[in-house]
Structure formats: structure tokens, C-alpha cells
N, C-alpha and C positions, 0 to 999 in steps of 0.2 A: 449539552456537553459537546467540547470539537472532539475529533480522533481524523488518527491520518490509518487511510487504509492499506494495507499491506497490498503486494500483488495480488497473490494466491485469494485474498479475501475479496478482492475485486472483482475477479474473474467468478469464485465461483458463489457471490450473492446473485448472480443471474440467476441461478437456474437453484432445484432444489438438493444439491451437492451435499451429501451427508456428512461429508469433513468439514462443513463449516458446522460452528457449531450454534447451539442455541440461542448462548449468549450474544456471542457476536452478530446472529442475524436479527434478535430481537434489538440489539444494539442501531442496527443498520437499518431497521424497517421503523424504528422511531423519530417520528418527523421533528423532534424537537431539540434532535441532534443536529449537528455540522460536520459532515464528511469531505475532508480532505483528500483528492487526488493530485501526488505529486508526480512530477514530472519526470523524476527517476523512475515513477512505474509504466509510464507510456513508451518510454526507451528499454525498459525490460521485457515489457509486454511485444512489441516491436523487433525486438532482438529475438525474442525465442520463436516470435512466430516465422520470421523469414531461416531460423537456421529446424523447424518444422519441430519444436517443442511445444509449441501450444494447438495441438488439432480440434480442440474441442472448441476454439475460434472461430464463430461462426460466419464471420466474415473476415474485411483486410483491418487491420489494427485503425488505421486512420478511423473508419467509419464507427467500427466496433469501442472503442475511445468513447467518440464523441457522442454516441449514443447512451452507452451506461451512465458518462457522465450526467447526462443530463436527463434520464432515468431516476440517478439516484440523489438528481439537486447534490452533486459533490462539487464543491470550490476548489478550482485549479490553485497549487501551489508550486512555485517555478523554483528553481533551483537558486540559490543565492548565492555568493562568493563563502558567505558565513558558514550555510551547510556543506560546503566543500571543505572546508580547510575542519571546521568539528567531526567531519566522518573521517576525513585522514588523520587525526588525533586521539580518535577512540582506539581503546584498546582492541589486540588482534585476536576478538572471541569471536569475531565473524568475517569469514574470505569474501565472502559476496560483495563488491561495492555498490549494488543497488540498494541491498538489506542497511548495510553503512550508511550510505545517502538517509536510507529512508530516520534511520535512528538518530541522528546529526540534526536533521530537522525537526523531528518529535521532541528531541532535547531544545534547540531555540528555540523551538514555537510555543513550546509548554503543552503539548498536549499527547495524550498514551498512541498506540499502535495497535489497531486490530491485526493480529497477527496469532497463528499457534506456532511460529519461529519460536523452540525455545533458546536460540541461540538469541535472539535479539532482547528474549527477556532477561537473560542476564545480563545486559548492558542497563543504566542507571536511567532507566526511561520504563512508563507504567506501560501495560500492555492490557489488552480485552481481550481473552477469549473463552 
């Protein structure tokens, strides 16, 4: 099964973070899944570490990226003209435009969102957690 990974889920499938949950980690530790990392969350992730929201960053975003990435066999997915214009189209149950981004795409690409955002599960897109 694909799913595209939420920030929050990203960050703390590293370690053994009790807010992630069960579900989602046994979701994420099954190799016969496909995890998506989008590029909206490298720029979120990025942003909060240089304005010093993410301390638990064990290193600079660039490095720390590209290591879980490929840690966790996630397939990059780039941002597209389509999910731009479907996250400025969704209804306004969520301020966040990275959450936006990320649900825009979960809706083109066809596949749920690890996430315990319940703001993004009531948007018309399945969720895992």
C-alpha cells in the first residue's frame, strides 16, 4: 500500500516517540508498503528548524532529510502545478499550507496520509493512524 507521510510522522518514526502510534509505526515499519516524502515536508521541516521549532533535529535539515529518507526507502514526491492549485481549492478546515499541500496531493495521487492531524482527516482524503 502507498501513503504519503505527514511531517510530525516523519520526524518522529525515527526515534521511539510515543505520539506516534501503533498503527502508524507498524504501518511504516512494513517493508511492503511505499512511503512517500513530499516536498512540502522538507520545506516545513526546514522552516521550523532555522526559526528553532524543531530542537529534537539531530542535525541541519539537509542532511537529516536525506538520511531518513533513505532510512526509511521513502520516494520523493515534488510538488506539482496540480497540487498547488487542489490545496488552494480545498476547503478552509485547515490554515496550515504545508498540511494543504500535503492533502492536495494525497487527493491526486490517490493515496491516505499518515497523520494524527484531525484537521486534515476531515478533508475528503483517508488518513492512517
Amino acid at each position: 500500500m502507498r501513503a504519503l507521510l505527514d511531517t510530525h510522522t516523519f520526524v518522529w518514526s525515527e526515534t521511539a516517540d510515543s505520539r506516534l502510534s501503533d498503527v502508524a509505526r507498524m504501518f511504516i515499519e512494513d517493508e511492503t508498503n511505499e512511503l512517500f516524502f513530499s516536498a512540502a515536508t522538507a520545506w516545513e521541516i526546514a522552516v521550523k528548524f532555522v526559526k528553532g521549532r524543531l530542537p529534537e533535529l539531530p542535525e541541519d535539515p539537509e542532511t537529516y532529510i536525506s538520511r531518513r529518507i533513505g532510512l526509511l526507502h521513502a520516494i520523493p514526491l515534488p510538488i506539482e502545478v496540480s497540487h498547488a492549485v487542489r490545496a488552494a481549492k480545498l476547503p478552509l478546515i485547515h490554515s496550515d499550507p504545508f498540511d494543504r499541500l500535503l492533502v492536495g496531493q494525497a487527493q491526486l495521487e490517490g493515496m491516505p496520509i499518515i497523520t494524527r492531524d484531525s484537521n486534515i482527516a476531515r478533508y475528503d482524503v483517508e488518513t492512517i493512524w
